[in-house]
N, C-alpha and C positions, 0 to 999 in steps of 0.2 A: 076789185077789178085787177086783173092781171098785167104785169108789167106789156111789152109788148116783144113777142120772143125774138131772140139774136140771131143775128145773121151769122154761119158759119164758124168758127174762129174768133169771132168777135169775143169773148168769155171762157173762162176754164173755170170750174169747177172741181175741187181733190179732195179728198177723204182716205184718212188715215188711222189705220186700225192697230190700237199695240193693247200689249196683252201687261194685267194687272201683275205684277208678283212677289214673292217675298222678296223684303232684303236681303234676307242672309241663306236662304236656301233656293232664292229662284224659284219656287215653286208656282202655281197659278193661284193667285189670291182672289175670292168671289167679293170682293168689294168694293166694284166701281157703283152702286148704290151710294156706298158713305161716301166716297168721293166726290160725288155727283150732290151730294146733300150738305157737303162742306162746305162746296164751292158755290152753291146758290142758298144758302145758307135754312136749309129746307129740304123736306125731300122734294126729290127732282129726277126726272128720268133726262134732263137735257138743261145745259147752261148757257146762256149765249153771253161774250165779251165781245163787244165791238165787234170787229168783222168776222170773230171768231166764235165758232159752238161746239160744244163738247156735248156726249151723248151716248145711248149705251145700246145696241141690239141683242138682245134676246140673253149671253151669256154674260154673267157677271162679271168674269174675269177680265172683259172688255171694254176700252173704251176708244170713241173716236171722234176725233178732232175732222172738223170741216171748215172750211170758207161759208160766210153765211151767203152769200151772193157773189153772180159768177164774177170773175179779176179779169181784168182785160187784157191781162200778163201773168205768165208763170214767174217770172224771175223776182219780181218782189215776195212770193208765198213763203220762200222756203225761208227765211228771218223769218216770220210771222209765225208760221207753223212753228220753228224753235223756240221761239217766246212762248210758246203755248205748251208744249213741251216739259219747260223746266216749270212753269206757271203748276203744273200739275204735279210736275217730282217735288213743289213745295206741298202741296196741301197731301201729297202719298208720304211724305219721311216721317211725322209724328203716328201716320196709322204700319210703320215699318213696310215697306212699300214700296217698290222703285216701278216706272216703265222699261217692256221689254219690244225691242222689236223683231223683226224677222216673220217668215211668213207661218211658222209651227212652233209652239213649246217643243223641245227634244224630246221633253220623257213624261209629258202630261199623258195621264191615262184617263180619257175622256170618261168611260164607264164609269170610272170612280168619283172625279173631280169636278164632272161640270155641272155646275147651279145654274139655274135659268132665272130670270129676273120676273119676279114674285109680281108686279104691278101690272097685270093685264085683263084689266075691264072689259074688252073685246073679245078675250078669248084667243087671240092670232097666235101668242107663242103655245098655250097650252093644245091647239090645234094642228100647228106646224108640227110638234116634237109626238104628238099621236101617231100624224103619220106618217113620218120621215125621221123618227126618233135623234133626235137633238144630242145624245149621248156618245159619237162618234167626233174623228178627228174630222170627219169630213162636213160639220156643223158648227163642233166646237171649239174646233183646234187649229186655225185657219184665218189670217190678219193679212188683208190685202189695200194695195193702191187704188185705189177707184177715182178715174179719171171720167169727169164729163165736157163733153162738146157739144156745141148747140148748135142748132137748125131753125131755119125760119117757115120751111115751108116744102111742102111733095118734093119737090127740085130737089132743096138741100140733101132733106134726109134722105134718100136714095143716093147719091154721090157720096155722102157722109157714110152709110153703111156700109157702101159696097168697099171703100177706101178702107176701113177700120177691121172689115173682115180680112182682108189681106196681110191686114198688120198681127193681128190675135196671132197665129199659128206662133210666130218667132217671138213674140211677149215674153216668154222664159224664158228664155236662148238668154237671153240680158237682167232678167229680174228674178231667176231662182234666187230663192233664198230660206228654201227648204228643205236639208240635205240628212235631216236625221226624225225620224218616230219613234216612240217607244221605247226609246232611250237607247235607238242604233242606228248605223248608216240606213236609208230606206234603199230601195231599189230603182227610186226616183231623184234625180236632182231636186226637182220641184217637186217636193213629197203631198203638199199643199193642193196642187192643180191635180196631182196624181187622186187622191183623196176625195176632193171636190166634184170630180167627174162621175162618179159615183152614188155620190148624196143624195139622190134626189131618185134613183133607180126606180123606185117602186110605182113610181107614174114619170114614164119617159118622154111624155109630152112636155114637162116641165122645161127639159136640158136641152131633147133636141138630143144634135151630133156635138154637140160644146159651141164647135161655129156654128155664125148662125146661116141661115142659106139666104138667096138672094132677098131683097125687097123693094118693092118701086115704090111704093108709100105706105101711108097707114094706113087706107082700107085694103091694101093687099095685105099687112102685117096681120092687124089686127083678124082679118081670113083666118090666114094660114097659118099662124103663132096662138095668136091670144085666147080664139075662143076654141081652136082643139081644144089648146091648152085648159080653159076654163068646163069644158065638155070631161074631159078627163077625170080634172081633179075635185067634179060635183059627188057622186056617189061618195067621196070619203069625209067630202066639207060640204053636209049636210044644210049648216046655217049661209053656207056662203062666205062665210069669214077671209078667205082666203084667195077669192073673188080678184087678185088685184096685178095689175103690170108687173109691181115686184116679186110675184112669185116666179116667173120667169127667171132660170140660171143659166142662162147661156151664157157664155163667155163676152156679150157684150148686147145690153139692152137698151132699146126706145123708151125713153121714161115722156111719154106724150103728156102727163100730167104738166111737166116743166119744161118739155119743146129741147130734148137733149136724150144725147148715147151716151151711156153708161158703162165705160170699159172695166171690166172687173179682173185681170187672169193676171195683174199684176201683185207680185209677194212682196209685201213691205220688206222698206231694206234698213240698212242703220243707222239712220238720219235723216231728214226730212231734204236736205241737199239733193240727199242719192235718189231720195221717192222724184223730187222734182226734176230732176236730171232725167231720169226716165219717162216721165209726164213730159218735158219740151222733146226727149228723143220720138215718144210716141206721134205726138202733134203734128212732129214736123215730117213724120215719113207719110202719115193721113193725110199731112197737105198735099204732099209733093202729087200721091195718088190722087186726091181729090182734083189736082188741078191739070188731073192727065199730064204729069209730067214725063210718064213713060209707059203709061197704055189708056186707053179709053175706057170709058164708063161700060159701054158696051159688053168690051173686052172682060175689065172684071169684075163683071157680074156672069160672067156666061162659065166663070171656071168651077166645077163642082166643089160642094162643101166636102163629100169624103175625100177628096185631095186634099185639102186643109186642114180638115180633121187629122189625118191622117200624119201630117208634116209638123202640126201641135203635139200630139203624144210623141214626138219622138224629141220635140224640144222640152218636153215636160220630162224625159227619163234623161238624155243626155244634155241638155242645157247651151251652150255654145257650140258643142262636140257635136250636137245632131247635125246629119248628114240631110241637106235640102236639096233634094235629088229630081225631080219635077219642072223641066225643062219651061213647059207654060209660064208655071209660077214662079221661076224666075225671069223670064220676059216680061211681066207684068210690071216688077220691081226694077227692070233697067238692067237687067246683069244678061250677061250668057248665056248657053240654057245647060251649060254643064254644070255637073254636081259640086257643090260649095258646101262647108261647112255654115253651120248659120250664125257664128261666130264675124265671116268673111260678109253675110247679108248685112248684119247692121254694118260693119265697119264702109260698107257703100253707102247706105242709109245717111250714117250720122257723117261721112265727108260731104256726100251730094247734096245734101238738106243745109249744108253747112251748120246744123247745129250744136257741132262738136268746138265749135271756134266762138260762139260766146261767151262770156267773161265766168258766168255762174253756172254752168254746165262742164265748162272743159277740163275741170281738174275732175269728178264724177265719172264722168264718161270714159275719161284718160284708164281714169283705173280699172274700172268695168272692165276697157277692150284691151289691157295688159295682164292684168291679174284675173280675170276672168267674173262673174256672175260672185253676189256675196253667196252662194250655194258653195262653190268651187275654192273660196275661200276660206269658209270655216271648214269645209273635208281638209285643205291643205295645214289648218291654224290645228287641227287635232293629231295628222298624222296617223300613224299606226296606233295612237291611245287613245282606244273612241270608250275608256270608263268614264264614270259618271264625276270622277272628280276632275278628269279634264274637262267635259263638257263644259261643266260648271263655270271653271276657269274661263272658257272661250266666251260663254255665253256672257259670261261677266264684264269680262272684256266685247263685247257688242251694247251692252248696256251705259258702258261708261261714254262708249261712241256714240251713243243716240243723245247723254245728258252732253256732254261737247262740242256737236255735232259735227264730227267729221268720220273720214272716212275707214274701215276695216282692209287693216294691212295685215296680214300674219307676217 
């Protein structure tokens, strides 16, 4: 029997995705398997420690830490998640192994390097990587914050969506931390989201415009999302395999199975501080919308997704620097309707939500909105010397920040 699902707010849900790899060369190491079989002392595709579970989707190189059930609070996670953290850098040092965070390897070359995780009696990964081929960055090269919020009911989740669509667009503006591919600057801040958008091209029903477009409940979703969606993707997934909610990539999904949205377009940062710092800065701007703090429900549900679409890709290329010019869509948020950088959107955000002044957020956030996005960061920590052996250096230094957890200063 099923818990009974949460009211609003009530629960957070996080998921943290860092990438396996060598000690001494950074490289992408395909052995979150041995990892996963150390630590539950067996082979194991997932390990659960008290409130915590460790786990592996589809690429080897991978692993991710969850909350096992949703926390009534963010501010206690981020100790937790750290313990969990260095839990794993012990059972990774004798296999030569460190975690890395950030939302791309810099110089992984997916063609060559990504393993898919051999244990699938259903067929799902061998299915998914047929048709969407799994050997790109935009599959395998790719470590995101996944933030869930929960709903109780048609009410909720319609308020809850329509709030969290508003918030997607500026998600990078604050959480790039993708600033290099292929072992060079990319043309994206968030090279990640850049990448991501993409993935899935070959059945568009999948992704959608990234945002998702409005919805009043689940049988409207399920309409207009799910079963296109499922209509699409039959001719290629014959058995049905792939039949499921999760196949959806929008930038932010209904996981009706467990009565919660699933925000995905955030880039793991380098520490779990800065992941949760971003997860209460998220929360608290969904609240403020959810509670019509400064437009109606009505309101923003009625403002088109290619405006939003449109206001994401350019926080996806410029990060802070993007220009949020859509007069609406800042009335919606409480501002002016003159153009702002979206640097100046959250800095309204996180004073008006006041969640820039609790204790576990403020020094996070502080840095975020002085030093800019960890993207903007390490471009600044490399300088004019974007070789591989500075890389190296930076990235080393972002690893030493994830095992201490704090925060990335150049």
């Amino acid at each position: 029997m099923n818990p009974p699902a949460l009211d609003a707010f009530a629960g957070y849900g996080v998921e943290l995705e860092y990438m396996v790899v060598a000690r001494d060369t950074l490289a992408v190491l395909p052995i979150a398997d041995r990892l996963l079989a150390s630590a539950a002392g067996r082979a194991a595709s997932a390990v659960v420690r008290g409130g915590f579970g460790w786990c592996n989707e589809i690429v080897l190189h991978l692993v991710e830490i969850k909350n096992q059930a949703p926390a009534p609070a963010l501010a206690p996670l981020a100790a937790g998640f750290q313990a969990e953290v260095a839990a794993i850098g012990q059972f990774l040092q004798p296999l030569g192994a460190r975690l890395m965070p950030t939302g791309m390897h810099p110089w992984m070359d997916p063609r060559r390097e990504t393993r898919l995780w051999a244990d699938d009696p259903a067929g799902i990964y061998r299915a998914y990587d047929r048709i969407f081929d799994c050997h790109s960055h935009g599959q395998a090269n790719l470590q995101s914050m996944q933030l869930n919020l929960p709903f109780a009911d048609d009410t909720q989740f319609a308020r809850l969506h329509a709030a969290i669509r508003l918030v997607l667009p500026i998600l990078p503006a604050i959480a790039a931390s993708s600033p290099l591919a292929d072992g060079r600057p990319a043309a994206h801040l968030d090279a990640r989201m850049a990448a991501y958008a993409g993935a899935v091209a070959r059945v568009p029903a999948v992704i959608g415009e990234l945002v998702p477009d409005t919805a009043t409940g689940r049988a409207d979703y399920v309409e207009q999302v799910l079963a296109p969606m499922y209509r699409a993707i039959a001719p290629l997934d014959p058995d049905g395999v792939l039949q499921h909610e999760w196949l959806n990539a929008r930038g932010a999904i209904p996981r009706f199975e467990r009565d919660a949205i699933e925000i995905r377009v955030v880039d793991m940062q380098e520490c779990p501080a800065a992941d949760l710092a971003i997860a209460a800065a998220t929360a608290a701007a969904v609240r403020a919308l959810y509670d019509a703090t400064w437009s109606s429900l009505s309101e923003q549900q009625a403002i088109a997704t290619p405006v939003l679409t449109r206001l994401m890709h350019a926080c996806v290329r410029y990060g802070d620097a993007a220009l949020i010019d859509d007069g609406p869509y800042l009335r919606l948020l409480g501002l002016p309707a003159h153009p702002v950088a979206a640097a100046e959107v959250w800095q309204h955000l996180i004073e008006t939500t006041g969640v820039g002044r609790a204790a576990p957020w403020r020094e996070p956030l502080q840095c975020m909105q002085q030093q800019g996005p960890l993207a903007r960061r390490i471009l600044r920590a490399l300088g004019a010397d974007a070789t591989r052996q500075r890389q190296h250096a930076v990235y080393e230094a972002l690893c030493d920040c994830l095992d201490a957890g704090r925060m990335f200063t150049p």
